[in-house]
C-alpha positions as CSV (number, residue, x, y, z in Angstrom):
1,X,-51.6,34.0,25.3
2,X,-48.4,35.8,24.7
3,X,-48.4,38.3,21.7
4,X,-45.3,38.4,20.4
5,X,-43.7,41.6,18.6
6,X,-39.8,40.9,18.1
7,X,-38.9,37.9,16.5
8,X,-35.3,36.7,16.4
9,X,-33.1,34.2,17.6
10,X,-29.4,33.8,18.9
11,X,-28.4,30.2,18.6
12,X,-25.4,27.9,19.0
13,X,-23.3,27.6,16.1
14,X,-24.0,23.5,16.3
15,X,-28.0,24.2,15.8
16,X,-28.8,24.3,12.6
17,X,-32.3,24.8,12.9
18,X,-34.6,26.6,15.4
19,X,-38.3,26.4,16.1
20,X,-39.7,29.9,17.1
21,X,-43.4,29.1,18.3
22,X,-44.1,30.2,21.9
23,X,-47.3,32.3,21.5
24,X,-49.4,34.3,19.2
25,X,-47.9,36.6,16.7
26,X,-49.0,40.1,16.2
27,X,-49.5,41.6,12.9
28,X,-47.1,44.7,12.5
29,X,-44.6,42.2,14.8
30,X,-40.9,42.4,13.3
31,X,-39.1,39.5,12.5
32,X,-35.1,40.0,12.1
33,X,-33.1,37.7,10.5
34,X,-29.3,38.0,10.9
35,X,-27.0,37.6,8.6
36,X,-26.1,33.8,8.6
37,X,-29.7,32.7,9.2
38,X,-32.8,32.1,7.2
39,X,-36.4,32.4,8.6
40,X,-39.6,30.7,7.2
41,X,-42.9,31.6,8.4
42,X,-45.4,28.5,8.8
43,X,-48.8,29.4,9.4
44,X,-51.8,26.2,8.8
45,X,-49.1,23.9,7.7
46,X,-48.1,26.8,4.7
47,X,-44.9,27.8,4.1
48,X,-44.2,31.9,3.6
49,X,-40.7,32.8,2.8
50,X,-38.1,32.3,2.8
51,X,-37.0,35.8,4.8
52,X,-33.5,36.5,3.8
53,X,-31.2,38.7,6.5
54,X,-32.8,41.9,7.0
55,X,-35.6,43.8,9.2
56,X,-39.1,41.7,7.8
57,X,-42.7,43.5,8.8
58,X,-45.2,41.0,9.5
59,X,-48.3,42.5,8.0
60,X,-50.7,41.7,5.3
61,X,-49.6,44.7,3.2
62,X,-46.0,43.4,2.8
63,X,-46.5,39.6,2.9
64,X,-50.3,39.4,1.6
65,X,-50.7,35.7,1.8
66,X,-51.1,36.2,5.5
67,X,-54.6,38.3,4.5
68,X,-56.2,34.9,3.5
69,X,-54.7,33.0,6.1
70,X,-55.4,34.8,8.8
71,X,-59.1,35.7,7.7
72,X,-58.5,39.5,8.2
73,X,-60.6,42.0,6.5
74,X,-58.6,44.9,7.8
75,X,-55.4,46.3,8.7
76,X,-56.2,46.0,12.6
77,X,-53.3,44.4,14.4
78,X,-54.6,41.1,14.8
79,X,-53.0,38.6,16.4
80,X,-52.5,35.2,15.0
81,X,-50.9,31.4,16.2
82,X,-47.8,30.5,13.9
83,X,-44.5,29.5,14.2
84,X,-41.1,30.7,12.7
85,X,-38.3,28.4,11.5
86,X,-34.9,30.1,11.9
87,X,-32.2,28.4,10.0
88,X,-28.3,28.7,10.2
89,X,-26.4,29.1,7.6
90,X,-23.2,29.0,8.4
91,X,-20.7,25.5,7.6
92,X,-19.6,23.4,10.4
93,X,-16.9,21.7,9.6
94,X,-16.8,19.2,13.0
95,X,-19.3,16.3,11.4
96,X,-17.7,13.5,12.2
97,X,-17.8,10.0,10.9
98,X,-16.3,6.5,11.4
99,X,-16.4,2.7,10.9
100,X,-17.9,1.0,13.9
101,X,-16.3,-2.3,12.1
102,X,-14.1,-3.1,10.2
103,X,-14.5,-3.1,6.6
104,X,-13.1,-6.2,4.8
105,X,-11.3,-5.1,1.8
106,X,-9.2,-7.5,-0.4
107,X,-5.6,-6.7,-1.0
108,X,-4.8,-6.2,-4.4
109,X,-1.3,-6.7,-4.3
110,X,-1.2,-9.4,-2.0
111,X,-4.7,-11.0,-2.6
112,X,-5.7,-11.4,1.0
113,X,-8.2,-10.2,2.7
114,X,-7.7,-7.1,5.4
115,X,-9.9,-5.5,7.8
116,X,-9.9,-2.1,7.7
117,X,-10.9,1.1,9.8
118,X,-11.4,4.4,8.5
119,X,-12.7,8.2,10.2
120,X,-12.9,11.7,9.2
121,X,-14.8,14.5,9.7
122,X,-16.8,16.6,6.9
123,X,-18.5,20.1,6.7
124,X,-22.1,20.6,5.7
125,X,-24.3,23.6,5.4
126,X,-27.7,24.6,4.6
127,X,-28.0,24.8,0.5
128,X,-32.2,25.2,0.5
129,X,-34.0,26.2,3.2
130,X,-37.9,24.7,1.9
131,X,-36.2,21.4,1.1
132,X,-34.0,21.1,4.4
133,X,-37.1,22.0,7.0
134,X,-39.6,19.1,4.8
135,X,-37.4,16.1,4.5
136,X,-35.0,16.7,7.2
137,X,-36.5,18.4,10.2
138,X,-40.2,17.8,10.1
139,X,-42.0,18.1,13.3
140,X,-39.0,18.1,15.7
141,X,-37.8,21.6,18.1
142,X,-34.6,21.5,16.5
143,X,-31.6,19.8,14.5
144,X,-28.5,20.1,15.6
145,X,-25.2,18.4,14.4
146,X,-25.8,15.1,16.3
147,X,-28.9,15.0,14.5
148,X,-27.3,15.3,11.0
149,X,-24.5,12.5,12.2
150,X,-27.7,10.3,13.1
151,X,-29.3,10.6,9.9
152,X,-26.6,10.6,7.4
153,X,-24.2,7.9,9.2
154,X,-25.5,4.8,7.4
155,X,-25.2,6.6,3.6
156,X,-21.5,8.1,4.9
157,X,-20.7,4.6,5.8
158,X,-21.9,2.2,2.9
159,X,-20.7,5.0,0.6
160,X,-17.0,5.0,2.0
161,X,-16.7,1.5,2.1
162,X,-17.8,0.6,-1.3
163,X,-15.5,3.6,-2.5
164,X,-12.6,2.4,-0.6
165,X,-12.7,-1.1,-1.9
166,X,-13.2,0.1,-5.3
167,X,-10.4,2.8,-5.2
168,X,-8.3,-0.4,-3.8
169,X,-9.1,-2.5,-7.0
170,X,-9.1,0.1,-9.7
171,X,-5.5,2.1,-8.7
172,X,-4.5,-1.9,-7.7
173,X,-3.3,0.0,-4.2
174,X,-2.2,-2.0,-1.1
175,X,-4.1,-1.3,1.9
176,X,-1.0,-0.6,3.3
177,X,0.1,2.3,0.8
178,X,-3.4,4.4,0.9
179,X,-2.3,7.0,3.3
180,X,-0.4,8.5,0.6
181,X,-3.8,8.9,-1.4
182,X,-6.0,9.8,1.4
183,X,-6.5,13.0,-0.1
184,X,-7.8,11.9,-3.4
185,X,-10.2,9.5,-2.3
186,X,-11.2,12.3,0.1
187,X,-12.4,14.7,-3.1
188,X,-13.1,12.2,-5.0
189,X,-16.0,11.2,-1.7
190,X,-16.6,14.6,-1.2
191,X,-18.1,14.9,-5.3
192,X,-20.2,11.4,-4.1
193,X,-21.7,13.4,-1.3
194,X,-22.5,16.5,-2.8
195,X,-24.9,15.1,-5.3
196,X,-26.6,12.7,-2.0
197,X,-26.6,15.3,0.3
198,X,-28.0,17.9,-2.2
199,X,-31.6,16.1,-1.6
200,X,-32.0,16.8,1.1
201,X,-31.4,20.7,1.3
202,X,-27.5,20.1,2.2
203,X,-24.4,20.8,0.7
204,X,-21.2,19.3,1.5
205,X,-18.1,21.1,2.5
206,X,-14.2,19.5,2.8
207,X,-15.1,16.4,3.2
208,X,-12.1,14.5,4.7
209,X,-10.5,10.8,5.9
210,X,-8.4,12.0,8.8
211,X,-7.1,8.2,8.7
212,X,-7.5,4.5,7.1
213,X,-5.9,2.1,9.5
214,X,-6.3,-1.8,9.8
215,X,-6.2,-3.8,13.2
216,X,-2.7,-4.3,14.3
217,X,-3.3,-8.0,16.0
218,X,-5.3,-9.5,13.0
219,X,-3.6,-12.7,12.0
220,X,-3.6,-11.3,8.5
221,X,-2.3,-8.0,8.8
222,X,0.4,-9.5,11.3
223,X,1.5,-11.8,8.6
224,X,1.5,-9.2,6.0
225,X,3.4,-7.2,7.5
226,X,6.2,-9.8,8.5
227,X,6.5,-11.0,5.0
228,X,6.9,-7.2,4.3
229,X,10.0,-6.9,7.1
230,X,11.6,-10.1,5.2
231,X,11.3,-9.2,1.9
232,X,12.7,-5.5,3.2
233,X,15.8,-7.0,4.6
234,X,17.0,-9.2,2.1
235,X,16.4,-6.5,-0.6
236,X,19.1,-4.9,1.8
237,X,21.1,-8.1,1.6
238,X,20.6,-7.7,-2.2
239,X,19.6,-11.6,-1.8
240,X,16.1,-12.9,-2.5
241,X,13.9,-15.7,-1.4
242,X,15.0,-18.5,-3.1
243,X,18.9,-17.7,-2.3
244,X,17.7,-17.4,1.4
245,X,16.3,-20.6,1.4
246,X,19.4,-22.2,-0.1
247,X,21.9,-20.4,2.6
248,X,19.5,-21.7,4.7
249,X,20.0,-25.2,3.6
250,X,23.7,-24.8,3.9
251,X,23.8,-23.9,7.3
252,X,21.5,-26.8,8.3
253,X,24.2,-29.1,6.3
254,X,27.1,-27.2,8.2
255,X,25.5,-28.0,11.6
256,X,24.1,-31.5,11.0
257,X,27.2,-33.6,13.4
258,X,27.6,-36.9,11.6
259,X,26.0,-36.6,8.7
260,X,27.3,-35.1,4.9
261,X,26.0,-32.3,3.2
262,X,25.2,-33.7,0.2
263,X,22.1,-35.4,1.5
264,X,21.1,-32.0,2.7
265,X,22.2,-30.1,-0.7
266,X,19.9,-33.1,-2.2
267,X,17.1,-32.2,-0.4
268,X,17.1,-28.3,-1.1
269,X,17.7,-28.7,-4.7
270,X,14.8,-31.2,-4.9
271,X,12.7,-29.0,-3.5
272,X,13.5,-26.2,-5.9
273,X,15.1,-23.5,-3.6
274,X,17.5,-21.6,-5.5
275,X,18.6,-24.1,-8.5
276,X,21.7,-21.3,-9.2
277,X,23.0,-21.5,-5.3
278,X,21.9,-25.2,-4.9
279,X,24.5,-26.3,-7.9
280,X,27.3,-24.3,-6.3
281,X,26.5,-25.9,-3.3
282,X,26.6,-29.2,-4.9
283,X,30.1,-28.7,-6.5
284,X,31.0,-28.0,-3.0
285,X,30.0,-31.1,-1.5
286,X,31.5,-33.3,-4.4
287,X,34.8,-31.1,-3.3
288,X,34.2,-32.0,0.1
289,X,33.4,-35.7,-0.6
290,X,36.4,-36.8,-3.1
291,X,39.1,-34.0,-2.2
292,X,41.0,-32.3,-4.9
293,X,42.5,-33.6,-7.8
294,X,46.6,-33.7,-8.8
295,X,48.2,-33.7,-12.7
296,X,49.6,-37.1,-12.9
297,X,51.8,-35.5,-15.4
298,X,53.2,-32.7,-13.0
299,X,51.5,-33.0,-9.6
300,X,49.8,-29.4,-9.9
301,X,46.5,-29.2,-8.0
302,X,43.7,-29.4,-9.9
303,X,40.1,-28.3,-8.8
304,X,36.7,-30.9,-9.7
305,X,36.1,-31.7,-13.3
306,X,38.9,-29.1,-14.7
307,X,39.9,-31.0,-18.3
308,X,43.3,-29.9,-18.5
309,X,46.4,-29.0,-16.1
310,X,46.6,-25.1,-15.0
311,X,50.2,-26.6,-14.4
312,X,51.8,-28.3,-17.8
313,X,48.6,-27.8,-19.8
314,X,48.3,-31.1,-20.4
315,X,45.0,-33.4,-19.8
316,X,45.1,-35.3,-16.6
317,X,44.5,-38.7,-17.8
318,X,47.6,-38.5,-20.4
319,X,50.7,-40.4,-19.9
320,X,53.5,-38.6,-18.2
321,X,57.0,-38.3,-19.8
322,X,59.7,-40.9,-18.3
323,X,63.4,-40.6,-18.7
324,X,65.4,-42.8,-21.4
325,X,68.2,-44.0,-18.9
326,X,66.2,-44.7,-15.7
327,X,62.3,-44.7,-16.3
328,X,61.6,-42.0,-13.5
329,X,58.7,-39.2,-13.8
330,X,59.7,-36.5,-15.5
331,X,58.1,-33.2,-14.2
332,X,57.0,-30.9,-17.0
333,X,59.4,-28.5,-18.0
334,X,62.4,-30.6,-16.7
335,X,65.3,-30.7,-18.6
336,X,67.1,-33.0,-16.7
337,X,66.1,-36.3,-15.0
338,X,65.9,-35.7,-11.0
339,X,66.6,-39.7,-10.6
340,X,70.1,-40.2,-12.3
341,X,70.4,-36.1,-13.7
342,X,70.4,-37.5,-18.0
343,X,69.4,-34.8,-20.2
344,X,65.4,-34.9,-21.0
345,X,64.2,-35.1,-24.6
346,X,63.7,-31.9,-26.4
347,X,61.6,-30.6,-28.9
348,X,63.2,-29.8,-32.3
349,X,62.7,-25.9,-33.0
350,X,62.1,-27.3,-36.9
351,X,59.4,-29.7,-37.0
352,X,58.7,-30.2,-33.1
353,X,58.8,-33.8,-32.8
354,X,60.8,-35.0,-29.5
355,X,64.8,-35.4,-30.3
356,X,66.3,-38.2,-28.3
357,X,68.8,-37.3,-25.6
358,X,72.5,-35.9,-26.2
359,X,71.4,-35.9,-30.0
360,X,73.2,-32.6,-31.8
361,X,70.7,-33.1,-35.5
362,X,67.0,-33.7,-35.6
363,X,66.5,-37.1,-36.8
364,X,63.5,-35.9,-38.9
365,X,64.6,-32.9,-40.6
366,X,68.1,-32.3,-39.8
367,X,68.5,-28.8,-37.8
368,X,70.7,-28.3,-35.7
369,X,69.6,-29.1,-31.6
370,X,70.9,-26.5,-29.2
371,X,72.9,-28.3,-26.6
């Protein structure tokens, strides 16, 4: 059997824990712990320690639990079979984590359902040394950061979804805006896991979600984000759904050979897309279906359902004025007849009833007519 005298141990920074037990330990041997590491003496399944960094004696007169253990009655160097537990102490921040599927999260803001994908890393380092080397370690040579990955992916996991799809709900977040809060739902994971973690000996340092993402060719996401593109470009267009419909009704009427649009204007306004564009529309096709309208007083142009003349003023449906001597249409405004050139009635400047032509006096209250 090997008697040991030294005890120490130079590790990988991605070991976290070291069994030391490859012979019989001397009493007197010295046991040096560095200053990231812990050591724990385990001798009949008893626990002694933990050493903290420093130069340790192994000897009954400086740890005298080993008297009893070891049965020695005096200070002979005696050797004895035990092992030593070295622990590091120092944070690795390279424990990484991901969804192996997708987590199906419910939109919020667009109440479907998305998949999503998430990963990130987090650091973790040694917060009791007792607890860590009985509930995680046990009986195995050593624990590295694979092992802690192993053991701790199904709580990371469960945990971050249910966080994730809670977050959604409460801050009523799109799936699609959560990379601006990646770094609050990273603390606000990292408090979770400190309080999980800490029962098992750990702490938890920086946890982080490097990413959330969802699956580019899901039929959801793909839909999602072409409504998205839409809506984008007609806030552009300063237009919005309903007057995109409508336009494209229109154009559907403009292109339909043989046909009128007013069946087509029908149609869209029945179906309630854009009642403010479809009734333009529908003054248009009444335009389109009866042509404009003329004063029968003055012949000015009048445009669909106007009530009076932008010409003489008058209403359309009134009679027109006709000359004394020969009956034609007088234009308003005329002051001769343009069939046989008699003088048109005038208004008197007194009481404004119509004088009759080449009178000099109003018949009705006398003033003199201008000729």
């Amino acid at each position: 059997m090997a008697i040991i005298n030294v005890i120490q141990w130079n590790g990988p920074p991605s070991v976290m824990a070291w069994r030391f037990g490859n012979g019989a330990l001397m009493l007197g041997s010295q046991l040096i712990v560095k200053e990231h590491q812990h050591a724990v003496l385990i001798k009949e399944g008893r626990m002694i320690g933990p050493f903290l960094p420093g130069r340790h004696t192994l000897d009954t007169k400086n740890i005298p639990i080993l008297k009893s253990l070891i049965g020695a009655v005096t200070d002979a160097e005696t050797p004895f079979p035990a092992e030593v537990w070295f622990v590091n102490r120092t944070i690795d921040l390279n424990v990484r984590w991901g969804t192996s599927t997708p987590i199906q999260v419910k939109d919020p803001t667009y109440n479907i359902m998305i998949p999503v994908m998430g990963y990130g890393m987090l650091g973790v380092t040694v917060s009791d040394t007792k607890k860590f080397l009985l509930k995680l370690v046990g009986a195995l040579p050593n624990y590295d950061r694979e092992t802690v990955e192993q053991h701790f992916r199904a709580i990371l996991i469960s945990s971050i979804k249910s966080h994730i799809a809670d977050s959604l709900l409460r801050r009523k977040l799109s799936i699609l805006d959560i990379a601006a809060h990646l770094r609050e739902l990273s603390d606000e994971l990292n408090d979770l896991f400190t309080t999980e973690f800490a029962e098992f000996g750990l702490s938890v340092v920086a946890f982080r979600i490097e990413s959330i993402t969802t699956r580019e060719n899901d039929p959801a996401v793909v839909r999602l984000r072409d409504a998205l593109a839409r809506r984008a470009e007609m806030q552009i267009l300063g237009t919005d759904f309903a007057q995109s419909e409508s336009f494209e009704v229109m154009k559907r009427a403009a292109a339909n050979e043989g046909g009128t649009v007013a069946p087509l204007m029908g149609a869209g306004l029945g179906l309630g897309l854009g009642a403010g564009l479809g009734a333009n529309a529908a003054q248009v096709a009444s335009t389109m279906r009866t042509g404009p309208a003329t004063c029968a007083n003055c012949s000015t142009a009048m445009t669909a359902g106007a009530k009076f003349c932008p010409g003489c003023g008058k209403a359309p449906g009134a009679p027109a004025a006709t000359c004394a001597s020969c009956n034609a249409t007088l234009l308003a405004g005329s002051r001769f007849c343009a069939g046989c050139g008699t003088q048109a009635a005038r208004k008197c400047p007194g009481c404004g009833i119509d004088a009759t032509a080449g009178s000099k006096f109003c018949a009705g209250c006398g003033t003199k007519l201008t000729p």
